[in-house]
Short mmCIF file of the C-alpha atoms (twelve columns), coordinates in Angstrom:
data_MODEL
# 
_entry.id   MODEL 
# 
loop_
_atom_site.group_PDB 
_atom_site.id 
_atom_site.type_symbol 
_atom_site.label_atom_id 
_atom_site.label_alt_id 
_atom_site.label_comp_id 
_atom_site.label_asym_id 
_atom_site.label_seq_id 
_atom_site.Cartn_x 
_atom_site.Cartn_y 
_atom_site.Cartn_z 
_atom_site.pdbx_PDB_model_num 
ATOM 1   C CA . UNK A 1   59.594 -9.020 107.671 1 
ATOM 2   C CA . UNK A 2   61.901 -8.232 110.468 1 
ATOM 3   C CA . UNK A 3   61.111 -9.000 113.985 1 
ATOM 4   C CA . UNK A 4   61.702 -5.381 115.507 1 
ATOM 5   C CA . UNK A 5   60.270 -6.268 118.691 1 
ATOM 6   C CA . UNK A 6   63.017 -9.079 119.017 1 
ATOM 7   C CA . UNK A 7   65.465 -6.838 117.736 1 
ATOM 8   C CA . UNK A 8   64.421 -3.923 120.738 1 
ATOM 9   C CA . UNK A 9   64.358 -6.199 123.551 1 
ATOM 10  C CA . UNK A 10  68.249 -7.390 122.321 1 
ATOM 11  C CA . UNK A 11  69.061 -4.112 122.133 1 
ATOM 12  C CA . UNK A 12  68.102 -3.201 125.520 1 
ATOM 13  C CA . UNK A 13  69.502 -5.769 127.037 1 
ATOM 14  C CA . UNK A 14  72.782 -4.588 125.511 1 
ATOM 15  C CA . UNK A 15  72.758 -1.174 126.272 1 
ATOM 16  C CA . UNK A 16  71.391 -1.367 130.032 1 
ATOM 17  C CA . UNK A 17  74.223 -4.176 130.833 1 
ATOM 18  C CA . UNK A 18  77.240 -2.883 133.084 1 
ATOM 19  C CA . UNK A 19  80.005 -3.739 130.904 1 
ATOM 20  C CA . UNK A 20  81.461 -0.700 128.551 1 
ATOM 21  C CA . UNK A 21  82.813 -0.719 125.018 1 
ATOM 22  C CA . UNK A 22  80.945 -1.015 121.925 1 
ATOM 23  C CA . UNK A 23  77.118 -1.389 120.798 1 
ATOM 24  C CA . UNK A 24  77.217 -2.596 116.971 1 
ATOM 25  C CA . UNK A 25  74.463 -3.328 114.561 1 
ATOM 26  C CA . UNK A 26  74.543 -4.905 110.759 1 
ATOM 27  C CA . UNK A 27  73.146 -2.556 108.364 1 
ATOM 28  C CA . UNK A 28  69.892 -5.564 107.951 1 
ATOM 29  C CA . UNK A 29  68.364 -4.187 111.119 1 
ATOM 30  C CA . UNK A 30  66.828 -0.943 110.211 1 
ATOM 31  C CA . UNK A 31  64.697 0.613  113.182 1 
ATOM 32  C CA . UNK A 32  61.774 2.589  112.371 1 
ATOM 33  C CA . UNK A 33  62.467 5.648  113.534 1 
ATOM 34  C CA . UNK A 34  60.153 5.383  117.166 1 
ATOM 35  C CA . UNK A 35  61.874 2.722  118.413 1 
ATOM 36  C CA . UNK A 36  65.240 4.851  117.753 1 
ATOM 37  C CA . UNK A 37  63.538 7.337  119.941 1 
ATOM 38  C CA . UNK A 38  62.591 4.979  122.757 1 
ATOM 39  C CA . UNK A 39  66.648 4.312  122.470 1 
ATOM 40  C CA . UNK A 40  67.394 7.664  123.236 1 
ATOM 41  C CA . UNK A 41  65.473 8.474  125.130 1 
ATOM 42  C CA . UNK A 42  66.331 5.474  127.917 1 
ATOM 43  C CA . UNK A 43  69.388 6.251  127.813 1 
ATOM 44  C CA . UNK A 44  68.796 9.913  128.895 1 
ATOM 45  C CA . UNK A 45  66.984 8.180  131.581 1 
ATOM 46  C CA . UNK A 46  69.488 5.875  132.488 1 
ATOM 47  C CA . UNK A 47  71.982 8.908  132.927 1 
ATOM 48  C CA . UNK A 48  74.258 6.910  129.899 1 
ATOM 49  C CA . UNK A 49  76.898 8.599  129.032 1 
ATOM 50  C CA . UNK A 50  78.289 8.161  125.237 1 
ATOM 51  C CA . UNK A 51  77.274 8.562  121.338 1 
ATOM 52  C CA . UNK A 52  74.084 6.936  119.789 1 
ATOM 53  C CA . UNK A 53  74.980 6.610  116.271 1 
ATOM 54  C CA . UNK A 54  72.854 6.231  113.520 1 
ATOM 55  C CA . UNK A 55  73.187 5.414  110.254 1 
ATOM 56  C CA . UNK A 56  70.483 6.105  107.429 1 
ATOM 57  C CA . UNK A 57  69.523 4.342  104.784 1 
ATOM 58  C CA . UNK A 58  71.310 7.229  102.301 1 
ATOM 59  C CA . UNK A 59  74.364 5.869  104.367 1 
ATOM 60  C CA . UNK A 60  74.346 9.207  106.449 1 
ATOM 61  C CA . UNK A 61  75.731 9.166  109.826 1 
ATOM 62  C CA . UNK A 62  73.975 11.531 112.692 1 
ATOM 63  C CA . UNK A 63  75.672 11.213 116.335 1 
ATOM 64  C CA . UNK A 64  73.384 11.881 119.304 1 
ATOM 65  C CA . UNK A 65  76.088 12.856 121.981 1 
ATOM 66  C CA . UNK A 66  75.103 12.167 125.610 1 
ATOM 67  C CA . UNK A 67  76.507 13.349 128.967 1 
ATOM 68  C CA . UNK A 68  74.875 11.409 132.265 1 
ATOM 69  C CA . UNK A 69  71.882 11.613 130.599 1 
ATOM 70  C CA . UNK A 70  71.948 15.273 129.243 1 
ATOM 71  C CA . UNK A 71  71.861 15.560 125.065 1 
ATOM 72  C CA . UNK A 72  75.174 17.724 125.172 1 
ATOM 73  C CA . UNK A 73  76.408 17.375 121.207 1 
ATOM 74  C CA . UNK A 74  74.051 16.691 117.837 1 
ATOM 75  C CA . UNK A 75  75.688 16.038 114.677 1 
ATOM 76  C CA . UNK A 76  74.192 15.149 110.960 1 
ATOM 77  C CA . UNK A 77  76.990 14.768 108.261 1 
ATOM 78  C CA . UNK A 78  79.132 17.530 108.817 1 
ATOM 79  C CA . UNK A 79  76.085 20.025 110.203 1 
ATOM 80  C CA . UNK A 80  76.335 20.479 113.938 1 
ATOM 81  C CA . UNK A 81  74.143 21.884 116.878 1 
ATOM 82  C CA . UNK A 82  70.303 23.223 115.442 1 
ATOM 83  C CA . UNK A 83  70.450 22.805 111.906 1 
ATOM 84  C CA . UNK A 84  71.514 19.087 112.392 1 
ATOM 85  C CA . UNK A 85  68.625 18.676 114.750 1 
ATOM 86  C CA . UNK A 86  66.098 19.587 112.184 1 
ATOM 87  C CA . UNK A 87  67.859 17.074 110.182 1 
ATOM 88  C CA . UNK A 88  68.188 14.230 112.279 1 
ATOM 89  C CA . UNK A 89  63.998 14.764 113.282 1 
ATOM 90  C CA . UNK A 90  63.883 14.027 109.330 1 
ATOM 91  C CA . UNK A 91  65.132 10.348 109.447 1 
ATOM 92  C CA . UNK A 92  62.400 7.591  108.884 1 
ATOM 93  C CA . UNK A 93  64.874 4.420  109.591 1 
ATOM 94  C CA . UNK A 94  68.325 3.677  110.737 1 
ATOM 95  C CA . UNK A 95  70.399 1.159  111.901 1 
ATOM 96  C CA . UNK A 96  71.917 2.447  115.372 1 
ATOM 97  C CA . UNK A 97  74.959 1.849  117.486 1 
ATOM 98  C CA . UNK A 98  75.943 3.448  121.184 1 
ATOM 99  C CA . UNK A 99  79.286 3.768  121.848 1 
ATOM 100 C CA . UNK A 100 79.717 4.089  125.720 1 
ATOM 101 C CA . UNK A 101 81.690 6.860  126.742 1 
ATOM 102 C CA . UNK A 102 82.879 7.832  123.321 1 
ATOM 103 C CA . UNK A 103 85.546 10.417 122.687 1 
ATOM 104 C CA . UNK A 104 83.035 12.658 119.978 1 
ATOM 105 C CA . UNK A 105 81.257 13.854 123.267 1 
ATOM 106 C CA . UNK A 106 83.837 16.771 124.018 1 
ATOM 107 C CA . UNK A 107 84.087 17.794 120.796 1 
ATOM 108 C CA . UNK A 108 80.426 18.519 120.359 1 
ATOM 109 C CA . UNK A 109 79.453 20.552 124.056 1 
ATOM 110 C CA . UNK A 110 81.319 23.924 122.184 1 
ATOM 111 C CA . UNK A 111 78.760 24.265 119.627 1 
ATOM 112 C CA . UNK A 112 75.491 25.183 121.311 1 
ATOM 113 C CA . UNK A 113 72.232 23.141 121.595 1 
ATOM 114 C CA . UNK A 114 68.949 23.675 123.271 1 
ATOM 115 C CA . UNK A 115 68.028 21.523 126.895 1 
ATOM 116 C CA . UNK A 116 67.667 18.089 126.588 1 
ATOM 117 C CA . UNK A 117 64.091 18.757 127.638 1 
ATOM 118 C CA . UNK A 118 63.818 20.844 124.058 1 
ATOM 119 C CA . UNK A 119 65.494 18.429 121.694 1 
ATOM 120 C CA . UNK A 120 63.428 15.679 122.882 1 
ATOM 121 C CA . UNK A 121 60.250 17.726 122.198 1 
ATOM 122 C CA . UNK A 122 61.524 18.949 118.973 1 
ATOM 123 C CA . UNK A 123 62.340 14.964 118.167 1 
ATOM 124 C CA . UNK A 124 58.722 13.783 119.451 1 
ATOM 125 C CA . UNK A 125 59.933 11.239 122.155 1 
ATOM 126 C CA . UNK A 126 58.598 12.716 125.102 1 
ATOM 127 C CA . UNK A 127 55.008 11.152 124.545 1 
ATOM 128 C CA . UNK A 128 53.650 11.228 128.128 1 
ATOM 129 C CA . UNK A 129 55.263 14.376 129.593 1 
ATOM 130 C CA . UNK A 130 58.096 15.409 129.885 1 
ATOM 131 C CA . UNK A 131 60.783 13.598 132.623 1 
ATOM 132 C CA . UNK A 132 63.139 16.225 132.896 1 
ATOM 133 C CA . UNK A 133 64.245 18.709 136.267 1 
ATOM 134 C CA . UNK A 134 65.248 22.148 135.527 1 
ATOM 135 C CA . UNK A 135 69.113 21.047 135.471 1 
ATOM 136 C CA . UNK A 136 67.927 19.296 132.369 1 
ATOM 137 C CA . UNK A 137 68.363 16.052 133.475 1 
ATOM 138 C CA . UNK A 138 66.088 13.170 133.937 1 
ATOM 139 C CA . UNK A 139 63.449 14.010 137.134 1 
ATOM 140 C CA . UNK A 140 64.590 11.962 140.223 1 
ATOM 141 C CA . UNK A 141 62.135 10.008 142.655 1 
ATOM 142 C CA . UNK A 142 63.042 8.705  146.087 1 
ATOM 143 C CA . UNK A 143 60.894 5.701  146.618 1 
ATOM 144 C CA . UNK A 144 60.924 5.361  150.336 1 
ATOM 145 C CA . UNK A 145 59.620 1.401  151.140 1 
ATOM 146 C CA . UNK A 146 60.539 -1.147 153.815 1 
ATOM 147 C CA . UNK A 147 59.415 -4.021 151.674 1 
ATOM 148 C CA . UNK A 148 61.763 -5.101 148.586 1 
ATOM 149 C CA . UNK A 149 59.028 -6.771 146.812 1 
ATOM 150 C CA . UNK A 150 57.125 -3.489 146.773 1 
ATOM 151 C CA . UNK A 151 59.923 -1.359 145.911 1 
ATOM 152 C CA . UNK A 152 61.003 -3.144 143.003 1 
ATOM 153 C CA . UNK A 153 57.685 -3.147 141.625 1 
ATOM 154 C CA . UNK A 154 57.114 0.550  142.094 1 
ATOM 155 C CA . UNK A 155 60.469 1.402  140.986 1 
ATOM 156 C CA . UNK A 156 59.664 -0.884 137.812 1 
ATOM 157 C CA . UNK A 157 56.981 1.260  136.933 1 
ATOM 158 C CA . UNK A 158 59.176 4.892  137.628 1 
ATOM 159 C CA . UNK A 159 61.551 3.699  135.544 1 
ATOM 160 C CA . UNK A 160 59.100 2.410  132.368 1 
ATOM 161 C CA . UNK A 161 57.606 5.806  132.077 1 
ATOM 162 C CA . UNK A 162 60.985 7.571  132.349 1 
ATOM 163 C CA . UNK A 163 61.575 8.401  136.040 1 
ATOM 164 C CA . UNK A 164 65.666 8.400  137.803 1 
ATOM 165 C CA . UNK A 165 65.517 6.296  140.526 1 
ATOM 166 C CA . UNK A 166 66.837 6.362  144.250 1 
ATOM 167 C CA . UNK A 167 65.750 3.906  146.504 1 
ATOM 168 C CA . UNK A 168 65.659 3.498  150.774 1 
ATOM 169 C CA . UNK A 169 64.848 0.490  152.335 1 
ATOM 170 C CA . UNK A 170 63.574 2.584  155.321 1 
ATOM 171 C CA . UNK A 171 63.414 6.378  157.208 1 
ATOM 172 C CA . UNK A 172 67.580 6.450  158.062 1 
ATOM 173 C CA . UNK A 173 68.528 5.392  154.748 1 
ATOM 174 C CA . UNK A 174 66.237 8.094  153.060 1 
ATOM 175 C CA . UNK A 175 67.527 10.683 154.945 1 
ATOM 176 C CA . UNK A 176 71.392 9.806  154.132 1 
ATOM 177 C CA . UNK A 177 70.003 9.929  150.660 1 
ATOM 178 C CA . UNK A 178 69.035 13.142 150.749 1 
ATOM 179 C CA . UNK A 179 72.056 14.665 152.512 1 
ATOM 180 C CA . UNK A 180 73.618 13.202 148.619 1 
ATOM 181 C CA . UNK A 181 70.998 14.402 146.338 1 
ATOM 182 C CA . UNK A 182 67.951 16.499 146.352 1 
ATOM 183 C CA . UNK A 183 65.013 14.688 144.419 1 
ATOM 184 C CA . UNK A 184 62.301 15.923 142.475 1 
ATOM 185 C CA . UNK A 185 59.725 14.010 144.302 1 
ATOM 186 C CA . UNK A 186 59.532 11.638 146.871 1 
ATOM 187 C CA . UNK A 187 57.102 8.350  147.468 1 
ATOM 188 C CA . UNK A 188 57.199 7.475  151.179 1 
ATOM 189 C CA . UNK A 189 55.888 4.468  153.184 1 
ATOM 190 C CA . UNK A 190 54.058 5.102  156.264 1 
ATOM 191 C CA . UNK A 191 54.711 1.805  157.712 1 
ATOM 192 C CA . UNK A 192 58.242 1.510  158.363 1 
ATOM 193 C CA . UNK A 193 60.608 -0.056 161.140 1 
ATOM 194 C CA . UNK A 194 62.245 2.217  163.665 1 
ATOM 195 C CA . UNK A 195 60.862 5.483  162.060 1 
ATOM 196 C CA . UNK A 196 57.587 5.418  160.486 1 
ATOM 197 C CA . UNK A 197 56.604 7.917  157.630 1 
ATOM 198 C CA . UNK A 198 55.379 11.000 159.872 1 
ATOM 199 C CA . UNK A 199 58.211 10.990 161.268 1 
ATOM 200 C CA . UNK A 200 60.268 11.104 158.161 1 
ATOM 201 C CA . UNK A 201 58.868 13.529 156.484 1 
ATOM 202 C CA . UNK A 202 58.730 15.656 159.882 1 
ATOM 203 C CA . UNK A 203 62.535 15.601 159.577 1 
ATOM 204 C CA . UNK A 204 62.510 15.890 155.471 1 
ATOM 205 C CA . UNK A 205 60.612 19.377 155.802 1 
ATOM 206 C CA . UNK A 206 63.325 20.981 158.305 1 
ATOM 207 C CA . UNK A 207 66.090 19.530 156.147 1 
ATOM 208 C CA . UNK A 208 67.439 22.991 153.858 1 
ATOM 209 C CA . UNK A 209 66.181 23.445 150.723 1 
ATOM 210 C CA . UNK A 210 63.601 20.544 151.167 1 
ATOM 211 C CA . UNK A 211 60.352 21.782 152.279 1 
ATOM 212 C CA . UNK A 212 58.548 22.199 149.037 1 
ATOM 213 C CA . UNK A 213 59.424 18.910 147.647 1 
ATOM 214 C CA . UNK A 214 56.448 16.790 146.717 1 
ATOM 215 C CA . UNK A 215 55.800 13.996 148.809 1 
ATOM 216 C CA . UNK A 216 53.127 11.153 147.996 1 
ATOM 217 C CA . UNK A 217 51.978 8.776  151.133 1 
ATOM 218 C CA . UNK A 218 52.110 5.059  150.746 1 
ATOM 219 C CA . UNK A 219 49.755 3.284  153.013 1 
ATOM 220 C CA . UNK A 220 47.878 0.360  153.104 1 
ATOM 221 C CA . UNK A 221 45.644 2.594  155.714 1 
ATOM 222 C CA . UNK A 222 42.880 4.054  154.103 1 
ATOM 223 C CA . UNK A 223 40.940 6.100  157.058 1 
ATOM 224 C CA . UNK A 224 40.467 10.153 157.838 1 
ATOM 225 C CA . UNK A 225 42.216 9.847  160.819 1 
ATOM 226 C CA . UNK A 226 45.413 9.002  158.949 1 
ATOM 227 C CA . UNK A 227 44.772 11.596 155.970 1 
ATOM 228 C CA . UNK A 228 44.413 14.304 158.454 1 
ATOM 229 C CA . UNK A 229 47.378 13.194 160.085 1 
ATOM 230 C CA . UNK A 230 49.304 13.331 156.610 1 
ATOM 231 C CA . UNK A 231 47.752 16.512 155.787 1 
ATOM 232 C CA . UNK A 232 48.703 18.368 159.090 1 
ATOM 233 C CA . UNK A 233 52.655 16.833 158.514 1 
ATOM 234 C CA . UNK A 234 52.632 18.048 155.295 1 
ATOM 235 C CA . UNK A 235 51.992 15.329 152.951 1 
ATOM 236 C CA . UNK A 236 51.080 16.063 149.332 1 
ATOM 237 C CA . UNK A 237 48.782 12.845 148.289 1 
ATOM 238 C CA . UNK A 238 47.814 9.685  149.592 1 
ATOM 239 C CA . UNK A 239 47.849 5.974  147.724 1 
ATOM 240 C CA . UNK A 240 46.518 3.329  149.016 1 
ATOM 241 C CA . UNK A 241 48.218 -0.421 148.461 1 
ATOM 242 C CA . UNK A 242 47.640 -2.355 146.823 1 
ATOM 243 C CA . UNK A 243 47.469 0.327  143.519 1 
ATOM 244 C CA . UNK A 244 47.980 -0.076 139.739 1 
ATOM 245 C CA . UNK A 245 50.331 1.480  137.411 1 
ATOM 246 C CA . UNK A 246 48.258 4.002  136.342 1 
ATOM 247 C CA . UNK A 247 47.116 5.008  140.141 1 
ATOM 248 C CA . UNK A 248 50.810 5.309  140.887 1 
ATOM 249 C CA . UNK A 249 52.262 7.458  137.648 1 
ATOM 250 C CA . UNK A 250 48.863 9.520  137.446 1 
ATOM 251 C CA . UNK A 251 49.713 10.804 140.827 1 
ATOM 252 C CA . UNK A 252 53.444 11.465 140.238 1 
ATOM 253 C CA . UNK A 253 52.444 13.234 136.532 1 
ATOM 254 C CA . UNK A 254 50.337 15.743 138.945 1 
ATOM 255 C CA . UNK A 255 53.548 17.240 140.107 1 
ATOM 256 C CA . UNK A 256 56.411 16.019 137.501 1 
ATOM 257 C CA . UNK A 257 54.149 17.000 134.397 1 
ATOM 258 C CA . UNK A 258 55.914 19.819 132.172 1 
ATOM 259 C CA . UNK A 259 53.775 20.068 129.017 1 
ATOM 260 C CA . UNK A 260 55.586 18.983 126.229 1 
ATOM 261 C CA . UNK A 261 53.175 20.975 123.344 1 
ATOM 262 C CA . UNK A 262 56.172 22.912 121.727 1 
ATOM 263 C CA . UNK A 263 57.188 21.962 118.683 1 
ATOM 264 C CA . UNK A 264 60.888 22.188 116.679 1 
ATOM 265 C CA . UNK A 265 59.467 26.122 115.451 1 
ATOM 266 C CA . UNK A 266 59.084 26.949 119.319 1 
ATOM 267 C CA . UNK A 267 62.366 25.134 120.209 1 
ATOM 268 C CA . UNK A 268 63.873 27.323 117.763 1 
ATOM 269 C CA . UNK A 269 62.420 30.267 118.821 1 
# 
């Protein structure tokens, strides 16, 4: 028996490395089709851009077309758009390849498709709610934290359970980053050097289009005095270090959650 768990973690190490060209796969290594799912559906996280290929066991060829992370082209045989998504949610195994930054892309966007929030649904892959902003692209955190240590651990966990990324190493940086890019939600450390946390989101909240974006408390202070001041600035939650991953995504799942119940019929509709 194949060792598909091998076979994933090769395959991930492929497709998340920063060199371009060509993913290929011999036709021995057919994926069930979940872990073709997890494929697709970190590379809509990853904002890839390109075409996931795969290749049935009937020697079929569907083409998954991707856009910086947005599902922008579906192909099955020669059906395109709808009809070849009901098809390709019909494939039990495959052997896969992603081309980055294929040419098929452009050729695919004229022929319409539901969001990329929709066709993941229809396909199943969005097991834990669904990770996607109303632009249809992956949801965005800011993770606000002084220390690296801690920031690559919480941005670790984001990014396992689907979450875009931005990070600031303290208060200035996160407010550069948000004269770029307005996030979905934002995870901010009270405890920072040269501006603490209060202070940051004091300045977040007059910042144009920002007031109403979530914003979760770090602290390693777990007193009332401190949740009242949070409360009064306009903090959303608190979490208190040290946490575990579930502490962390449960909270950000409070706001990011979209419920993911509809099924292909209700896509269609």
């Amino acid at each position: 028996m194949k060792n598909f768990s091998y076979i994933r973690k090769e395959r991930m190490k492929n497709i998340n490395s920063a060199g371009k060209g060509r993913m290929a796969y011999s036709e021995q290594e057919l994926l069930p089709i979940d872990q073709i799912k997890s494929e697709l559906h970190s590379l809509c996280a990853g904002s890839r851009s390109g075409d996931l290929c795969l290749f049935t066991e009937e020697k079929h060829t569907a083409v998954i077309s991707i856009d910086e992370g947005k599902i922008v082209g579906l192909r099955y045989r020669v059906t395109r758009g709808m009809n070849a998504l009901t098809q390709i949610a019909s494939i039990a195994r495959a052997t896969i390849r992603f081309e980055e930054n294929a040419s098929s892309a452009p050729q695919t966007i004229a022929t319409k498709i539901p969001s990329t929030q929709k066709v993941l649904q229809a396909l199943g892959i969005i097991l834990d709610g669904a990770k996607i902003n109303k632009k249809g692209g992956c949801k965005k955190i800011l993770v606000v934290e002084d220390s690296r240590t801690q920031r690559v651990i919480i941005c670790r966990m984001l990014k396992q359970n689907g979450y875009d990324i931005v990070e600031a190493s303290d208060g200035y940086e996160a407010l550069g980053q948000l004269d770029k890019e307005k996030p979905d939600l934002i995870l901010l450390d009270i405890i920072m050097p040269g501006m603490d946390g209060y202070k940051v989101m004091s300045l977040i909240k007059e910042k144009p289009g920002m007031k109403n974006i979530p914003i979760i408390m770090l602290t390693s202070r777990d007193n009332l005095i401190d949740k009242m001041r949070g409360k009064v600035s306009g903090t959303n939650e608190y979490l208190t270090k040290p946490f575990v991953y579930e502490e962390l995504i449960a909270k950000v799942d409070k706001y990011l959650y979209i419920d993911n119940s509809n099924t292909l019929q209700n896509v269609k509709a």
